[in-house]
C-alpha positions as CSV (number, residue, x, y, z in Angstrom):
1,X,63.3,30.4,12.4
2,X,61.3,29.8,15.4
3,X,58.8,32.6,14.7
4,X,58.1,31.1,11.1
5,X,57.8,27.9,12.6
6,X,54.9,29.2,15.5
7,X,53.4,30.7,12.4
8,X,52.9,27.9,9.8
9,X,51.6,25.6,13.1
10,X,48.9,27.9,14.2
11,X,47.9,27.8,10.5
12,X,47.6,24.6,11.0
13,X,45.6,24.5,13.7
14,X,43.3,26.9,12.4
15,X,42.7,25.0,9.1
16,X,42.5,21.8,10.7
17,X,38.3,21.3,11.4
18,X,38.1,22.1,7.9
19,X,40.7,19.3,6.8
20,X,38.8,16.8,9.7
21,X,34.9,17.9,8.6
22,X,33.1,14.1,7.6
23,X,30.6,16.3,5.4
24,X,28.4,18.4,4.1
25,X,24.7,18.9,5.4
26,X,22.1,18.8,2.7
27,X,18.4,20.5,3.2
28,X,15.2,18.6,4.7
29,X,13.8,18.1,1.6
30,X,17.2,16.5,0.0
31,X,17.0,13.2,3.4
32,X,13.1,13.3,3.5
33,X,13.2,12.5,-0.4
34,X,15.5,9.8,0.6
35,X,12.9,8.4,3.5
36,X,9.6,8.7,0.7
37,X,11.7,6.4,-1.5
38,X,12.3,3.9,1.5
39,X,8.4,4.1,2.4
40,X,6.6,4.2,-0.8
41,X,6.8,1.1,-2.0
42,X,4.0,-1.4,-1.2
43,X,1.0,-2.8,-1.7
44,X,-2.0,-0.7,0.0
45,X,-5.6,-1.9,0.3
46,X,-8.9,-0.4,1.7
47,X,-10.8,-3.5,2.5
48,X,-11.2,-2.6,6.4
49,X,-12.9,1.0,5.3
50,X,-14.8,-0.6,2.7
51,X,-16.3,-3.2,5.1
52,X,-16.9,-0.8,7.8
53,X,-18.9,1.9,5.3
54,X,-21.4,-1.2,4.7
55,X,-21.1,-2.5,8.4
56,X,-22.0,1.0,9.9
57,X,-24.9,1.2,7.0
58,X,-23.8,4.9,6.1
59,X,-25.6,5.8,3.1
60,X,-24.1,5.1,-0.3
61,X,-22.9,8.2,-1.2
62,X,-20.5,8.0,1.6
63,X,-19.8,4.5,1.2
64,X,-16.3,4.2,-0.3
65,X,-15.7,1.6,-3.1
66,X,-12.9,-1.4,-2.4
67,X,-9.5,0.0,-4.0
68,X,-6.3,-1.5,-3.6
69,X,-2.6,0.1,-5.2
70,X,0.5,-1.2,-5.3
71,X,3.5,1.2,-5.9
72,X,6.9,-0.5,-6.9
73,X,10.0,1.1,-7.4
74,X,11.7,1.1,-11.0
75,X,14.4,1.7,-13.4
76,X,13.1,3.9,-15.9
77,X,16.3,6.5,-17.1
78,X,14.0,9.1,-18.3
79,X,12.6,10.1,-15.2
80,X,15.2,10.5,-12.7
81,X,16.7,8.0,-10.2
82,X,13.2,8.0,-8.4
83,X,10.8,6.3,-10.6
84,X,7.7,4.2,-9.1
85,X,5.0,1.9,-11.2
86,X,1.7,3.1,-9.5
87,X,-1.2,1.1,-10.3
88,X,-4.3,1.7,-8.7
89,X,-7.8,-1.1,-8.8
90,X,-11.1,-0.2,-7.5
91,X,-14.2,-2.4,-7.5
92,X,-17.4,-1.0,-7.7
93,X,-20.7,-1.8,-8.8
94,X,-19.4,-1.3,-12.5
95,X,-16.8,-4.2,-12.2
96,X,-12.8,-3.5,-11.5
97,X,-11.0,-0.7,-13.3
98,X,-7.2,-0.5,-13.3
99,X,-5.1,3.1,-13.9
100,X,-1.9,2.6,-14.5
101,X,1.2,6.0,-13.9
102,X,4.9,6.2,-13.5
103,X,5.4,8.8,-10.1
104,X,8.6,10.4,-9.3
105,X,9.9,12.2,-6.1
106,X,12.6,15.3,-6.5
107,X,13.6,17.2,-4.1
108,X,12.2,20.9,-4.1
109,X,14.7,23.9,-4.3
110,X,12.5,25.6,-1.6
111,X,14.6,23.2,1.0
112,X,11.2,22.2,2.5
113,X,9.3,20.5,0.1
114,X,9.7,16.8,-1.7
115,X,7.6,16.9,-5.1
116,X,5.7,14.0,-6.5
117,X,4.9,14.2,-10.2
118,X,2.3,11.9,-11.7
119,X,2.6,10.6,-15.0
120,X,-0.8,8.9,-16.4
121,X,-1.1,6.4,-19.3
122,X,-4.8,7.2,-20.1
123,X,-5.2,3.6,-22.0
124,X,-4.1,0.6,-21.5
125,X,-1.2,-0.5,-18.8
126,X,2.4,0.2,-18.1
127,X,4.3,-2.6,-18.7
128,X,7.9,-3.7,-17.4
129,X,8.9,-4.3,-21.0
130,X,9.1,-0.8,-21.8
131,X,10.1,1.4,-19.0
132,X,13.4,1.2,-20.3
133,X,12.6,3.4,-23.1
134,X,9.3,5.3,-21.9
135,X,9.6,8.9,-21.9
136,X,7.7,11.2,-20.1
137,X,6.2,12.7,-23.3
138,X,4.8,9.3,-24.0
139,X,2.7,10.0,-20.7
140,X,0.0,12.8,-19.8
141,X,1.1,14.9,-17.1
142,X,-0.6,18.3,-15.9
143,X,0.8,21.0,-15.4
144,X,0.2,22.4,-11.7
145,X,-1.1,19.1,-10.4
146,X,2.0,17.9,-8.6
147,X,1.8,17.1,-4.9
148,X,4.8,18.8,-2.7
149,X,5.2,16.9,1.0
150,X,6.2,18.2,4.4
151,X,7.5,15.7,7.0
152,X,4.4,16.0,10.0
153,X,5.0,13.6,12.9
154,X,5.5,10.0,11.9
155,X,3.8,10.5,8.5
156,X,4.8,12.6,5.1
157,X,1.3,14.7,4.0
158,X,1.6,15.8,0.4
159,X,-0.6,18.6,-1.2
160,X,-1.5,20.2,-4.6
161,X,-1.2,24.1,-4.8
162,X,-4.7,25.9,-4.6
163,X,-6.5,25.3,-7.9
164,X,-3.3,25.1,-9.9
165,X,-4.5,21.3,-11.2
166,X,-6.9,22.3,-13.9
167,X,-8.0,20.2,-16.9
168,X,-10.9,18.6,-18.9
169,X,-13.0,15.8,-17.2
170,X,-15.9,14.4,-19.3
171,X,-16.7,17.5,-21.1
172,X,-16.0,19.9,-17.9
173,X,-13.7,22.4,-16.9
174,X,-12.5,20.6,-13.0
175,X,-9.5,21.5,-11.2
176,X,-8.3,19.5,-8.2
177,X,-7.7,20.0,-4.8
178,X,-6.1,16.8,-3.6
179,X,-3.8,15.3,-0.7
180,X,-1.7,12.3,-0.2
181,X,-1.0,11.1,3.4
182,X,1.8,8.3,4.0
183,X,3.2,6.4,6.7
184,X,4.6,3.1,7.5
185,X,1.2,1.8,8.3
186,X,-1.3,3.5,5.5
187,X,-1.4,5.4,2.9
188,X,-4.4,8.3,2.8
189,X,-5.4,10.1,-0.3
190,X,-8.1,12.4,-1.3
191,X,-9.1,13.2,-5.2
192,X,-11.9,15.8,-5.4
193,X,-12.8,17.2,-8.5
194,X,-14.5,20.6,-8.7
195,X,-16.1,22.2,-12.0
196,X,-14.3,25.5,-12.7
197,X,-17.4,27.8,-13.3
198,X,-19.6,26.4,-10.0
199,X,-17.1,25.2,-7.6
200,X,-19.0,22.4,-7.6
201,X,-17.5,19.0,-5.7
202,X,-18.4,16.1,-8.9
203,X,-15.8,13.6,-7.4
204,X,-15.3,11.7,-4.3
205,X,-17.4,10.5,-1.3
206,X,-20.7,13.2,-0.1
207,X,-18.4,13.2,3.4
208,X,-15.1,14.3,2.1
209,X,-13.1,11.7,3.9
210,X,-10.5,10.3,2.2
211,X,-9.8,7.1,1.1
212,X,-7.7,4.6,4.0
213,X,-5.5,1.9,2.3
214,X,-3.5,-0.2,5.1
215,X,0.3,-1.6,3.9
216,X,-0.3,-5.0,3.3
217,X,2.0,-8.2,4.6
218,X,2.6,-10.9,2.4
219,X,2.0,-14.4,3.7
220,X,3.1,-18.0,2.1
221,X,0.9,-20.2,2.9
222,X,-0.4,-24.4,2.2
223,X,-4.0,-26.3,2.5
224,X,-3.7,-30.2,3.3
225,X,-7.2,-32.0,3.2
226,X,-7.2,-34.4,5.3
227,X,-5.9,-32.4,8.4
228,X,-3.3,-34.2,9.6
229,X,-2.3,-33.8,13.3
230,X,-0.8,-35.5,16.4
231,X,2.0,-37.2,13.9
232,X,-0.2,-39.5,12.8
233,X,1.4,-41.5,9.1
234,X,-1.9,-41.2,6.8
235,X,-2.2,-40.0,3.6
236,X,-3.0,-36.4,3.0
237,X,-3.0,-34.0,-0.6
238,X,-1.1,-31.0,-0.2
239,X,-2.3,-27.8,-2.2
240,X,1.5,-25.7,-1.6
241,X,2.9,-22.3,-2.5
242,X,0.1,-20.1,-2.2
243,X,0.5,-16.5,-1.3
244,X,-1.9,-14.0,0.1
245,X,-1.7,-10.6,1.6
246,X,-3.1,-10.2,4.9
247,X,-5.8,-7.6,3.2
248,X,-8.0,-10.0,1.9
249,X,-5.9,-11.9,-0.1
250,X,-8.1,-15.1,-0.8
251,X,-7.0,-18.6,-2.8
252,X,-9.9,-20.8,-4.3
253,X,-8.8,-24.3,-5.3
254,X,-10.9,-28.0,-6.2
255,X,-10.2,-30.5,-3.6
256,X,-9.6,-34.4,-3.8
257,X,-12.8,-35.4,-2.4
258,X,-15.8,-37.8,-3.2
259,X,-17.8,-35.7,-4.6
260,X,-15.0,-32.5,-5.1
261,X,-16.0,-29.2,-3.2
262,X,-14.8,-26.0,-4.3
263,X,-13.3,-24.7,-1.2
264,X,-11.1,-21.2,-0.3
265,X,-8.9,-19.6,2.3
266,X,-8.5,-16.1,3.0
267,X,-6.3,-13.6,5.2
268,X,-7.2,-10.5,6.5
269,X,-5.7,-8.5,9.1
270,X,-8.9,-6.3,10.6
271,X,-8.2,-3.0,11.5
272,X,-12.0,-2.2,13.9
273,X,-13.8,1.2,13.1
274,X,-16.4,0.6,16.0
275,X,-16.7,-1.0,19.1
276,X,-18.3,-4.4,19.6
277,X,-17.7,-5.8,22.9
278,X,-19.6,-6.1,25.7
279,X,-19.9,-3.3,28.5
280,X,-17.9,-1.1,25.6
281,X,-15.0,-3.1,26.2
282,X,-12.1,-2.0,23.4
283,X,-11.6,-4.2,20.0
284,X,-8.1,-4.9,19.7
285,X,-7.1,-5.4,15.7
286,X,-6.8,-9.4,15.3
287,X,-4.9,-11.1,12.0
288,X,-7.8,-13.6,11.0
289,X,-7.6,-16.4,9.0
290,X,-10.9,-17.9,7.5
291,X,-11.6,-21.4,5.9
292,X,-14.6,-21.3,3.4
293,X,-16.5,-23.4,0.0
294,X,-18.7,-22.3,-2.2
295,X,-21.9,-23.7,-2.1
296,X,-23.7,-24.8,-5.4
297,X,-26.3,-22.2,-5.1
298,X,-23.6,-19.8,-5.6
299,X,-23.2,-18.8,-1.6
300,X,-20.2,-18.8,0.3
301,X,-20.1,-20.7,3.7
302,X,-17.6,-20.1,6.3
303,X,-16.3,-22.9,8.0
304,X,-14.4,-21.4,11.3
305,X,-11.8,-18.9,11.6
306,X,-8.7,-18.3,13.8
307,X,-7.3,-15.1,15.0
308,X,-4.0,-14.1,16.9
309,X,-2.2,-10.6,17.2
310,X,-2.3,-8.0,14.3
311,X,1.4,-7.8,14.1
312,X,1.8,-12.1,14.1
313,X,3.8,-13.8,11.6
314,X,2.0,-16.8,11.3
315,X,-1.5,-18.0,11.3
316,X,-3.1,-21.1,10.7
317,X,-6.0,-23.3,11.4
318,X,-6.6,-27.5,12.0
319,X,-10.4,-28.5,11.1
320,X,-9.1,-31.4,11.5
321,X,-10.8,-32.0,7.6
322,X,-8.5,-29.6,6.7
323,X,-5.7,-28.2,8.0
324,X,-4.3,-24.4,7.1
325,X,-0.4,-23.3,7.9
326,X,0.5,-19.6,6.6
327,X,3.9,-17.6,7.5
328,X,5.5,-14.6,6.3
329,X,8.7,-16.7,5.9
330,X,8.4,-18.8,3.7
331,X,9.2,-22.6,4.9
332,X,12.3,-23.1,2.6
333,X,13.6,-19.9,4.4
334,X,13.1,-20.9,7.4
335,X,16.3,-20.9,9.9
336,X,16.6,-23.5,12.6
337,X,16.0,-22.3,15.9
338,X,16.3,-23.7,20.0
């Protein structure tokens, strides 16, 4: 009886890190997919590399246009529990164009690799109303174009298999040979296009570099004309509830004046591509925020502008004429503090 009994214990024993195991480890791919999801969504603007290219006076074929995109994540049942509304705006001399694509991240069977597929409405916009019942056939996607994403560092780069993305671009054969950089800080892509027969690079800036959108913060901000200060009772107008991200997000409004003036504010948080100080001294990145009008030839003037620390949470200005608060919290939200 004592021998069975030593016998059904060390069974025991042996089977018990199985019985105590708190799970099951999945692959890279299977938690980075998880991370992308987390890191995706945003709003992503160029302005900083856009000013630069015309600061630095490179020539215009290596200029890169203003773009901004803002990726949100959605429920849309027919393309997997990953589904994000990617909607991309450039302005160029032509005016502002908008694409509009649903993107969705899987993770790859290779154990490596998180895919991104792209699919493209070719007219028109995606709309909220409909994602619901959109279905991937209702979109264009390419076969071979999809971007697969390694983990390198502190950022995710994603790139399309070797001349796998081929389709028709006005009238040409073109395939592809694009990348897509992300972090928490930017997000980094490249879209060349290359005709089949030549080789031939038809897309993109004569330098190759890619395109540099920063993640945008969004601000709430008011305008009260006059300035009030120093708790002094006088009357003031408030214009309230304006929101701006800190890439150039800009607000125009008519004020209460004798005669009215047509004046603006405008946030941008400036990331420096050169150096401009004295004996070389380093630039350090500065949240700015500007006061401005527009004149009735058509010109804008600036009035003054105040700057603090990139990674600030508040900015704001007192002309005295006018007076401008902004905070990431907005003031409803805000929690009493010591």
């Amino acid at each position: 009886m004592l021998h069975k009994t030593w016998i059904i214990g060390a069974a025991c024993l042996l089977l018990a890190p199985a019985a105590l195991a708190q799970g099951q480890d999945s692959t890279p791919a299977e938690r980075n997919l998880r991370v992308m999801a987390e890191l995706l969504p945003g709003h992503y603007d160029n302005i900083n590399q856009n000013y630069f290219d015309q600061r630095r006076k490179l020539p215009d074929a290596d200029r890169h246009v203003r773009m901004s995109t803002t990726i949100t994540r959605v429920e849309a049942p027919a393309f997997g529990p990953y589904a994000f509304l990617w909607v991309n705006r450039t302005t160029g001399a032509d005016g502002e164009r908008a694409s509009w694509r649903l993107a969705t991240l899987s993770a790859d069977a290779s154990a490596e690799d998180v895919v991104m597929r792209h699919y493209l409405r070719m007219e028109g916009e995606i709309t909220a109303a409909e994602l619901a019942t959109l279905k991937p056939a209702d979109l264009r996607r390419t076969e071979g174009c999809d971007y697969f994403f390694r983990r390198r560092a502190d950022q995710f780069r994603g790139a399309q298999a070797d001349k796998a993305c081929r389709f028709k671009w006005e009238g040409k054969d073109v395939y592809t040979a694009n990348t897509i950089e992300l972090a928490a800080s930017s997000l980094w892509f490249v879209d060349h296009k290359f005709v089949a027969k030549t080789g031939e690079r038809i897309t993109g800036v004569a330098s190759g570099e890619p395109f540099w959108l920063e993640r945008s913060r969004l601000f709430h901000c008011y305008v009260d004309i006059p300035g009030v200060g120093g708790g002094r009772d006088i009357p003031f107008k408030r214009w309230d509830n304006i929101t701006l991200d800190d890439k150039g997000g800009s607000y125009w409004f008519t004020s209460n004046e004798t005669p009215p003036r047509e004046l603006g504010i405008r946030l941008q948080n400036v990331t420096w591509h050169v150096l401009n100080e004295k004996n070389g001294y380093f630039n350090r990145n500065s949240l700015v925020l500007y006061a401005m009008e527009k004149l009735p030839d058509g010109s804008i003037k600036e009035h003054g502008y105040s700057f603090t620390d990139p990674t600030a949470t508040r900015a704001g200005m007192n002309l005295k004429w006018m007076l401008i608060n902004c905070a990431m919290t907005p003031r409803d939200l805000a929690r009493p503090e010591m």
